[in-house]
Backbone as XML, in Angstrom:
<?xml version="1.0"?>
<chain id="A" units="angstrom">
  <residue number="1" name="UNK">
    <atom name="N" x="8.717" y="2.210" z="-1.227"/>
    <atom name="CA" x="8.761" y="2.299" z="-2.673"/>
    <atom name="C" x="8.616" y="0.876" z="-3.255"/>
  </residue>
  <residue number="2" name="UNK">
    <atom name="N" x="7.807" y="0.680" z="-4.242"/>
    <atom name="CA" x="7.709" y="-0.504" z="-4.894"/>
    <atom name="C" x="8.429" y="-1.557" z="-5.199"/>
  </residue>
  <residue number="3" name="UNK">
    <atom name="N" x="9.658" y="-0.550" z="-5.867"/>
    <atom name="CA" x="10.912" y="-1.198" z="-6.314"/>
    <atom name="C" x="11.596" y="-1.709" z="-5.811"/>
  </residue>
  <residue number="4" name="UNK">
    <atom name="N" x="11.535" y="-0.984" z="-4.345"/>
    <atom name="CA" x="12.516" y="-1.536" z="-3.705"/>
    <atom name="C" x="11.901" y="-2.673" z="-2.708"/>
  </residue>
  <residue number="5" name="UNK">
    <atom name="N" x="10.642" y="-3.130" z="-2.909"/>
    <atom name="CA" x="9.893" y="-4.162" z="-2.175"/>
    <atom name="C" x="10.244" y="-5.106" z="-3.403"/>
  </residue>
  <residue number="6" name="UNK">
    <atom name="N" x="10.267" y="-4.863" z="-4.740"/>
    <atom name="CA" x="10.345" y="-6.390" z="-5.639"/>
    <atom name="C" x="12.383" y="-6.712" z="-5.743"/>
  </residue>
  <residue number="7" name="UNK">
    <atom name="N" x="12.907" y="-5.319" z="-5.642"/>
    <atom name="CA" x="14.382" y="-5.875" z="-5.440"/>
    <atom name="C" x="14.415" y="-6.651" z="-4.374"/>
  </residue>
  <residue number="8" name="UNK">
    <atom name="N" x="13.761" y="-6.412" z="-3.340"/>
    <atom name="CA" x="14.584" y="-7.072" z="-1.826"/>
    <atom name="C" x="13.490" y="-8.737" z="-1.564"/>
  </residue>
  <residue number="9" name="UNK">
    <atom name="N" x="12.756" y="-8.987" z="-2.792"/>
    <atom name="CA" x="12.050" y="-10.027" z="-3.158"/>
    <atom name="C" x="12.667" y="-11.250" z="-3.756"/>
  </residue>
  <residue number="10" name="UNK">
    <atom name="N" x="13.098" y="-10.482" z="-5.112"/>
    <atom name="CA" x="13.954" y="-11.214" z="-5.974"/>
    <atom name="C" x="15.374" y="-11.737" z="-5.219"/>
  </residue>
  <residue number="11" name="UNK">
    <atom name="N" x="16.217" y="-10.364" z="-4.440"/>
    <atom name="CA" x="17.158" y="-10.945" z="-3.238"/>
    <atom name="C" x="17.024" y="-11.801" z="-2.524"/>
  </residue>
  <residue number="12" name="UNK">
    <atom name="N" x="15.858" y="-12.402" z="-2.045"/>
    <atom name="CA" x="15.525" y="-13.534" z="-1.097"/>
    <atom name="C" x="15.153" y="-14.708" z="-1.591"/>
  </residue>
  <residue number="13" name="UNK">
    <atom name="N" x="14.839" y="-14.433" z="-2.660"/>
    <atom name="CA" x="14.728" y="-15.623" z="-3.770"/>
    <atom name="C" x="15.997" y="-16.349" z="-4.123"/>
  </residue>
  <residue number="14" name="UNK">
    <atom name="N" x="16.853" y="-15.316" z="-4.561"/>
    <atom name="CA" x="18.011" y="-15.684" z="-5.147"/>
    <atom name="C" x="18.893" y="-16.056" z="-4.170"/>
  </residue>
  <residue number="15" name="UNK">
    <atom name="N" x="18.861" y="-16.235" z="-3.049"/>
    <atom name="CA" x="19.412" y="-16.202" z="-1.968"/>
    <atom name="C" x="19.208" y="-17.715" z="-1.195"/>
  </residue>
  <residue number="16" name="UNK">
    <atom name="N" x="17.881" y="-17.954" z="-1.374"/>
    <atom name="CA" x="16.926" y="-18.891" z="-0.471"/>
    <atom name="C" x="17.831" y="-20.275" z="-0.689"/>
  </residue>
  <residue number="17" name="UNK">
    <atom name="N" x="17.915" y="-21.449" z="0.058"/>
    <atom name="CA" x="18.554" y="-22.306" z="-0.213"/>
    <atom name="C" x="17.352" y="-23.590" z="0.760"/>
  </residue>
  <residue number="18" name="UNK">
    <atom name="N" x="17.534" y="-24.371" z="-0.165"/>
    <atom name="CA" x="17.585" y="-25.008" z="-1.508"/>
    <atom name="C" x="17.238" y="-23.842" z="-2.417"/>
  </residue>
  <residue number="19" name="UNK">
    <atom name="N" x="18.141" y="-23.812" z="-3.482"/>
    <atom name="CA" x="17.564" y="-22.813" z="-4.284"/>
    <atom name="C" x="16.092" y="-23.337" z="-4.998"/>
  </residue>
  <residue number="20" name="UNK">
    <atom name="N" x="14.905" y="-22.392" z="-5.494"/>
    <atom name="CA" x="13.905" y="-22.738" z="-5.815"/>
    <atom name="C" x="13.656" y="-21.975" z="-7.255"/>
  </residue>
  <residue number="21" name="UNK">
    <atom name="N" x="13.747" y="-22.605" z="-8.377"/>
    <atom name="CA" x="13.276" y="-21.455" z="-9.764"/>
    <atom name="C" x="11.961" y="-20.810" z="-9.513"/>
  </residue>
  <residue number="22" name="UNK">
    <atom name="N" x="11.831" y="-19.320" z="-10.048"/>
    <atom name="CA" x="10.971" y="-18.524" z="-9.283"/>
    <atom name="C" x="10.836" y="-17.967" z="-10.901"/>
  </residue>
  <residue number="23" name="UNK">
    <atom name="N" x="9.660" y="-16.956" z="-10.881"/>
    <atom name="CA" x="9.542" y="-15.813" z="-11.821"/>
    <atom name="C" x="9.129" y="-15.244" z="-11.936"/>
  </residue>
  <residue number="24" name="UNK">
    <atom name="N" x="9.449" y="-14.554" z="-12.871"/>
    <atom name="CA" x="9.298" y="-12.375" z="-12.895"/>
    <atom name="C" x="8.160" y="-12.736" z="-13.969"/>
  </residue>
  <residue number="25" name="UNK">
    <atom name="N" x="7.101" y="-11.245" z="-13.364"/>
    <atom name="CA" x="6.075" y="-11.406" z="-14.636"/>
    <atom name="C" x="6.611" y="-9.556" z="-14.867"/>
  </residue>
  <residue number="26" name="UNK">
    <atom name="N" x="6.604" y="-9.011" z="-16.100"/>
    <atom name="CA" x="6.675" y="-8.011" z="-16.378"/>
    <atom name="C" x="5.160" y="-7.577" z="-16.986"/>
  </residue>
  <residue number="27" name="UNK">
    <atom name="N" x="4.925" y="-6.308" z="-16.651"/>
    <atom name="CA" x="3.647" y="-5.439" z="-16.950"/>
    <atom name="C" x="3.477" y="-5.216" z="-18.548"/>
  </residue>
  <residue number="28" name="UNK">
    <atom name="N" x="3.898" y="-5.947" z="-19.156"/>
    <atom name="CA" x="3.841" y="-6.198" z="-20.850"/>
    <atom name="C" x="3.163" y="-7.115" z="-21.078"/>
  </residue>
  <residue number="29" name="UNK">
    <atom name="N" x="3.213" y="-8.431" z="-20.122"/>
    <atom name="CA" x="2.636" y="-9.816" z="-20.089"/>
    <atom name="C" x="3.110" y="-10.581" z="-20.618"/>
  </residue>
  <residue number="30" name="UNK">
    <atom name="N" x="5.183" y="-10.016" z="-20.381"/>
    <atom name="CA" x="6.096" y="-11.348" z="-20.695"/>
    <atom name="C" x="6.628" y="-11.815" z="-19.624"/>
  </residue>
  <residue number="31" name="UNK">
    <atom name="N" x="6.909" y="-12.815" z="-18.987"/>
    <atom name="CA" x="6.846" y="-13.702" z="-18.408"/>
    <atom name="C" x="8.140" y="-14.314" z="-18.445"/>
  </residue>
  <residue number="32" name="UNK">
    <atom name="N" x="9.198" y="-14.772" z="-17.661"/>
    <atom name="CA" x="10.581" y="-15.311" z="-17.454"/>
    <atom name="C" x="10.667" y="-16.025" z="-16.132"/>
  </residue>
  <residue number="33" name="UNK">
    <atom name="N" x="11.125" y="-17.678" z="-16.228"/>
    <atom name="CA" x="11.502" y="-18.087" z="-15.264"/>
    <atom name="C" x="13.094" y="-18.300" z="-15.037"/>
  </residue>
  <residue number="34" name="UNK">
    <atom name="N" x="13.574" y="-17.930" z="-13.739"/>
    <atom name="CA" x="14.636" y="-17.843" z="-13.481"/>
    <atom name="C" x="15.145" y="-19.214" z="-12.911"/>
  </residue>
  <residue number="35" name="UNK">
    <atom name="N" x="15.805" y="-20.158" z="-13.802"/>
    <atom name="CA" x="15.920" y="-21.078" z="-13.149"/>
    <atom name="C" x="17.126" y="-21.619" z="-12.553"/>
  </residue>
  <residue number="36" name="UNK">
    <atom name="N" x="18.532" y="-20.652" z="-12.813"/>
    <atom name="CA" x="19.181" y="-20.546" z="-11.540"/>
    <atom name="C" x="19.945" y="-19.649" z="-11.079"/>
  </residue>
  <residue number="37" name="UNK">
    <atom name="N" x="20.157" y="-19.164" z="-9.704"/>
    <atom name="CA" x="20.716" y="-17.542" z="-9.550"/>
    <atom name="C" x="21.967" y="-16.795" z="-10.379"/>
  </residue>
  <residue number="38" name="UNK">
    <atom name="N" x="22.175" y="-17.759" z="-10.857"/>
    <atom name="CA" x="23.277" y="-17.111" z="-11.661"/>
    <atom name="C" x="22.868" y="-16.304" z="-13.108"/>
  </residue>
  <residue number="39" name="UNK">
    <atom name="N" x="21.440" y="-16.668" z="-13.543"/>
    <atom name="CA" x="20.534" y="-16.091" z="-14.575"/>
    <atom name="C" x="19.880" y="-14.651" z="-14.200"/>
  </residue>
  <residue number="40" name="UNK">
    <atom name="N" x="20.210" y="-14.155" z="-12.980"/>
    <atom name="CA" x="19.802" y="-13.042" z="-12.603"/>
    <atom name="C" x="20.535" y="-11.670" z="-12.895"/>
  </residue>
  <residue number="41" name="UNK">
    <atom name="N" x="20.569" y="-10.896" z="-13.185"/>
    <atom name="CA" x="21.804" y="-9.460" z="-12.536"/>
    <atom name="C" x="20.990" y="-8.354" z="-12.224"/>
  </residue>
  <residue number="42" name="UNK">
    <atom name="N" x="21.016" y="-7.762" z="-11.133"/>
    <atom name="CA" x="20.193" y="-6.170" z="-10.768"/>
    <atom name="C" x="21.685" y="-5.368" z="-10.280"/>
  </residue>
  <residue number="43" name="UNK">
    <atom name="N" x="21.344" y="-4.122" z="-10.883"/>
    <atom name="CA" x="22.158" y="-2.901" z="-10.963"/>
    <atom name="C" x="22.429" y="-3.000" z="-9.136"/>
  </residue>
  <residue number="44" name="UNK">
    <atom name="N" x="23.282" y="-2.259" z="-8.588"/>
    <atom name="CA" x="23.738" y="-1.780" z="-7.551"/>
    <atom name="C" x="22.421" y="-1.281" z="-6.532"/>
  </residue>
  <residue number="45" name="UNK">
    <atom name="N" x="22.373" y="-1.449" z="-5.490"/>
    <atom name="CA" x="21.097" y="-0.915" z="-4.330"/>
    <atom name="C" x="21.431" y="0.450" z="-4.493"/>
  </residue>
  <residue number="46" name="UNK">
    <atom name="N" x="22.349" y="1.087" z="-5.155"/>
    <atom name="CA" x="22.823" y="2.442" z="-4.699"/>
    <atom name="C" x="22.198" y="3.239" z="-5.601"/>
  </residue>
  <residue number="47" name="UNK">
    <atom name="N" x="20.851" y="4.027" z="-5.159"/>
    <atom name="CA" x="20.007" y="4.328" z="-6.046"/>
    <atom name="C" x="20.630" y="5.742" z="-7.164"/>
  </residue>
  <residue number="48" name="UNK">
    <atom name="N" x="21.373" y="6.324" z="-6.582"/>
    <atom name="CA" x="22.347" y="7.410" z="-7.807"/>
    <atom name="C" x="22.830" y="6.792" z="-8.950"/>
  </residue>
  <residue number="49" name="UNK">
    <atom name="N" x="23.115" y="5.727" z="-8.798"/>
    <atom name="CA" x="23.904" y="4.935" z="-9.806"/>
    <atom name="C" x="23.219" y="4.832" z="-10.694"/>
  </residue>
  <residue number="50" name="UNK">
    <atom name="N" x="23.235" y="5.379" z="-12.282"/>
    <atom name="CA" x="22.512" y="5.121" z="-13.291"/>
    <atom name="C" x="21.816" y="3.674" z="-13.874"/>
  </residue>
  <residue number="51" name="UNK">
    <atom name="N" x="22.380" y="2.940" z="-13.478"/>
    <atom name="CA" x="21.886" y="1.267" z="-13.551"/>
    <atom name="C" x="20.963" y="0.833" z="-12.418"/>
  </residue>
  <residue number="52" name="UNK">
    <atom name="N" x="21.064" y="1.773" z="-11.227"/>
    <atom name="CA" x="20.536" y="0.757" z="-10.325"/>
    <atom name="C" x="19.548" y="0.026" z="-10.246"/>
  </residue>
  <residue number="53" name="UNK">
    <atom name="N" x="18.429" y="0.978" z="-11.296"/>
    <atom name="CA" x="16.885" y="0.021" z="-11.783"/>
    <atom name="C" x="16.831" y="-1.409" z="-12.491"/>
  </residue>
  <residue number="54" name="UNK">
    <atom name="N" x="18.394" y="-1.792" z="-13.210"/>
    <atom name="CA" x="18.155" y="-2.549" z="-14.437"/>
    <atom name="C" x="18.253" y="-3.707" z="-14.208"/>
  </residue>
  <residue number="55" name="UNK">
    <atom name="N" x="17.390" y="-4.842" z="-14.718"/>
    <atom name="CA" x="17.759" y="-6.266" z="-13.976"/>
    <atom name="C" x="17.618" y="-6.690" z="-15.203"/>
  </residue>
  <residue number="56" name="UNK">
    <atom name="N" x="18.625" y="-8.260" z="-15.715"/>
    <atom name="CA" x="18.865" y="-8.548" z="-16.682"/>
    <atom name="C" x="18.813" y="-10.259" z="-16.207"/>
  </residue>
  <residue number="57" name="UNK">
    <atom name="N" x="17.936" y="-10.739" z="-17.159"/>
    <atom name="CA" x="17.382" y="-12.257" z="-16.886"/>
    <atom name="C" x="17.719" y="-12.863" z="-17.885"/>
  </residue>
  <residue number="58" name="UNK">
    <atom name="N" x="18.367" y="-14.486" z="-18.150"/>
    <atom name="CA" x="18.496" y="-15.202" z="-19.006"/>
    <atom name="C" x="17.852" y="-16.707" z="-18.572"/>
  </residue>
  <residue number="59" name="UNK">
    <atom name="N" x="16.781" y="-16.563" z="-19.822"/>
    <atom name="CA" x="15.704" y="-17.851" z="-19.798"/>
    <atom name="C" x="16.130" y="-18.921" z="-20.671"/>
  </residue>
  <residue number="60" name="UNK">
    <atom name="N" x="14.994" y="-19.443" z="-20.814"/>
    <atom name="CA" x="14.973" y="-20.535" z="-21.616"/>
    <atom name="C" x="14.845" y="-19.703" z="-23.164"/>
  </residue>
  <residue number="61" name="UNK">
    <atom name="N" x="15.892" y="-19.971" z="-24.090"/>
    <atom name="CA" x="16.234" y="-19.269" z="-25.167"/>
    <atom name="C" x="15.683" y="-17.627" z="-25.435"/>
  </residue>
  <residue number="62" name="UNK">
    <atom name="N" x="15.634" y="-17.119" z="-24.460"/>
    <atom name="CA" x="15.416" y="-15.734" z="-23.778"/>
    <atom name="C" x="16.254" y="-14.853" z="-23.173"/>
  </residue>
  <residue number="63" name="UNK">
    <atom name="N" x="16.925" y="-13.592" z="-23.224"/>
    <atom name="CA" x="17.461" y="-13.278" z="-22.766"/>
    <atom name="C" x="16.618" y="-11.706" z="-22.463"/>
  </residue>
  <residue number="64" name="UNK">
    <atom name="N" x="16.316" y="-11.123" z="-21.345"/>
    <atom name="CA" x="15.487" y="-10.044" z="-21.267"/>
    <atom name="C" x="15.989" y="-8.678" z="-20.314"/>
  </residue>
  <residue number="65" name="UNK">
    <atom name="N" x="16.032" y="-7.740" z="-20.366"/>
    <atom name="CA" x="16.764" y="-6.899" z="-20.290"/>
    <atom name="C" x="15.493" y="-5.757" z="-19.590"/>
  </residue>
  <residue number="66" name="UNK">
    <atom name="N" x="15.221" y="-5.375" z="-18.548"/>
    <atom name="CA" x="13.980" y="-4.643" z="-18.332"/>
    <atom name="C" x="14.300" y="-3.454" z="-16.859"/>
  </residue>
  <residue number="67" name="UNK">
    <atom name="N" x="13.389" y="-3.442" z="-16.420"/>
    <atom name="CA" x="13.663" y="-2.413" z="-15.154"/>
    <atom name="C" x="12.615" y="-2.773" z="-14.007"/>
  </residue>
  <residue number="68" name="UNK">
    <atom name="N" x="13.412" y="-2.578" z="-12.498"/>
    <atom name="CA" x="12.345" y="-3.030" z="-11.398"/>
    <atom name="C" x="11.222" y="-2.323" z="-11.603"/>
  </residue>
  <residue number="69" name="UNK">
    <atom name="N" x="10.853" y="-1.248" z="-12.129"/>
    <atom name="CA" x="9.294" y="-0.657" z="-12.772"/>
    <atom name="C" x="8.875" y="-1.059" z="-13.031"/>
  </residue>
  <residue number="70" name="UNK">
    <atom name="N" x="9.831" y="-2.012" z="-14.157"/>
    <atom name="CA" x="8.369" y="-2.548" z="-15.171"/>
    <atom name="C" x="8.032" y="-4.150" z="-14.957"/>
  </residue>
  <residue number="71" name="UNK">
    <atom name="N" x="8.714" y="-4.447" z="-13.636"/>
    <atom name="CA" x="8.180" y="-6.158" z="-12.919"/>
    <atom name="C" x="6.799" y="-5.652" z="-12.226"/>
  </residue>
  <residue number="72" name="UNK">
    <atom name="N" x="5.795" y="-6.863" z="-12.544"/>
    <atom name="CA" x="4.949" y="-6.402" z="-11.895"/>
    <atom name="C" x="4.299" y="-7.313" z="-10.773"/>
  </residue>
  <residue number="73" name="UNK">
    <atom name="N" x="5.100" y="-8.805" z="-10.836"/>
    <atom name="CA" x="4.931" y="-9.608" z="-9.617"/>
    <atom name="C" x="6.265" y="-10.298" z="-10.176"/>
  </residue>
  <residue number="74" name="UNK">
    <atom name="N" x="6.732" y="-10.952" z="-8.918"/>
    <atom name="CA" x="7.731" y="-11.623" z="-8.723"/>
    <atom name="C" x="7.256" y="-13.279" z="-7.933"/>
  </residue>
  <residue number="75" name="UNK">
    <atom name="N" x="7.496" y="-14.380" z="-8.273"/>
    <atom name="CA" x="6.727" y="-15.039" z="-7.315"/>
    <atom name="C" x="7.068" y="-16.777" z="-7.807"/>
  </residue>
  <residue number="76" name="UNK">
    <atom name="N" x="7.315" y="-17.415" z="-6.079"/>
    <atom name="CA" x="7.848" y="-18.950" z="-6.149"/>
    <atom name="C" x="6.854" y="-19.608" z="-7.337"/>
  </residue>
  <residue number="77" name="UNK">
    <atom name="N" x="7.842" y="-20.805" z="-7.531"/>
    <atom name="CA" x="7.214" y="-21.634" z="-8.771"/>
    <atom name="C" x="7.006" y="-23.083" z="-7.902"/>
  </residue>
  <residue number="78" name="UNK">
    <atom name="N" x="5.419" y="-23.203" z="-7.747"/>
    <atom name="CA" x="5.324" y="-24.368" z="-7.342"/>
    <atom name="C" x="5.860" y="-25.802" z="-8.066"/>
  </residue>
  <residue number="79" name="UNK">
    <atom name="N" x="6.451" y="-26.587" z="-7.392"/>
    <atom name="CA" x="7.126" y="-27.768" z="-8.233"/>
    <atom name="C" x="6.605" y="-28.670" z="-7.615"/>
  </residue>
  <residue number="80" name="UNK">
    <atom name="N" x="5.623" y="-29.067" z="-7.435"/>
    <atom name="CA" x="4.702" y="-30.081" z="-7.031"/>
    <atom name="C" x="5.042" y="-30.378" z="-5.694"/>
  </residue>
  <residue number="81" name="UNK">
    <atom name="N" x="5.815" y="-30.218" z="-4.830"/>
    <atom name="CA" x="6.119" y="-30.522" z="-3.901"/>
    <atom name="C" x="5.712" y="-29.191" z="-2.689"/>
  </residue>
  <residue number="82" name="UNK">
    <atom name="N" x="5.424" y="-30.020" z="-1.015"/>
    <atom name="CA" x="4.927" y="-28.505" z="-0.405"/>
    <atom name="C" x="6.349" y="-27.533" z="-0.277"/>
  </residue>
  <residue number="83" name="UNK">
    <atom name="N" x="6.004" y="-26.014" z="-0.352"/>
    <atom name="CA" x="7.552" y="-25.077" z="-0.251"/>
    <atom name="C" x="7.146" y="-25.421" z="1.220"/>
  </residue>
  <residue number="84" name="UNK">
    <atom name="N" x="8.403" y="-24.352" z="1.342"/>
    <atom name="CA" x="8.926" y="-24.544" z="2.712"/>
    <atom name="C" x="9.570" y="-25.543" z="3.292"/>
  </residue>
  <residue number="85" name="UNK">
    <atom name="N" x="10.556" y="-26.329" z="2.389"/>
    <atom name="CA" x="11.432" y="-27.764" z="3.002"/>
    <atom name="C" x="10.670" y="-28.851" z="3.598"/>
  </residue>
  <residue number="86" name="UNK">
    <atom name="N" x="9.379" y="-28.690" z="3.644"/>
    <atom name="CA" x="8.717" y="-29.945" z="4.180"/>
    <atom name="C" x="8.910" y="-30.903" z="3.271"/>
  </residue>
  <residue number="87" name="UNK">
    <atom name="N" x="9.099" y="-32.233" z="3.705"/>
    <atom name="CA" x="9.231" y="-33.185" z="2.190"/>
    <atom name="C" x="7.478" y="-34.099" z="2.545"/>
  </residue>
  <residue number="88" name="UNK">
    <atom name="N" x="6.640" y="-34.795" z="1.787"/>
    <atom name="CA" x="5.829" y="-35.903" z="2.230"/>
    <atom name="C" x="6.408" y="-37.105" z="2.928"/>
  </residue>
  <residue number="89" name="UNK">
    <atom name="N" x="5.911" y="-37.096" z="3.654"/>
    <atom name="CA" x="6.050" y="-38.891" z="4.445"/>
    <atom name="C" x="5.726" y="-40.106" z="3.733"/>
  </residue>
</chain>
């Protein structure tokens, strides 16, 4: 199921350490960067649970309120540097 490929996305994101600001594009063509895990909340994995779809993001003077449906990529924010902990020499 979809949803549950961009929940267990956003989980590894939010998770990843060094933490890295990442962001949600929603299928409206609004756009939120998450820039630190504590700006995140998704409802319970427990799919009965009436919330479990709802993920709630606070941006830069943004606060957005939507559903894993309606994300339609999730995805690292390059910061000029290579990902993956490599640093340049």
């Amino acid at each position: 199921m979809r949803t549950d490929v961009i929940r267990s996305e956003i989980l590894r994101l939010i998770e990843s350490r060094p933490y890295q600001p990442f962001e949600i594009n929603i299928e409206n063509g609004d756009r939120i960067v998450v820039e630190h895990p504590e700006n995140i909340a998704m409802g319970p994995e427990d799919a009965t649970d009436r919330f479990a779809n709802r993920v709630h993001v606070i941006g830069h003077q943004v606060m957005i309120c939507t559903t894993l449906d309606a994300i339609s990529t999730v995805a690292e924010i390059d910061q000029g540097h290579p990902m993956g902990g490599d640093s340049p020499k």
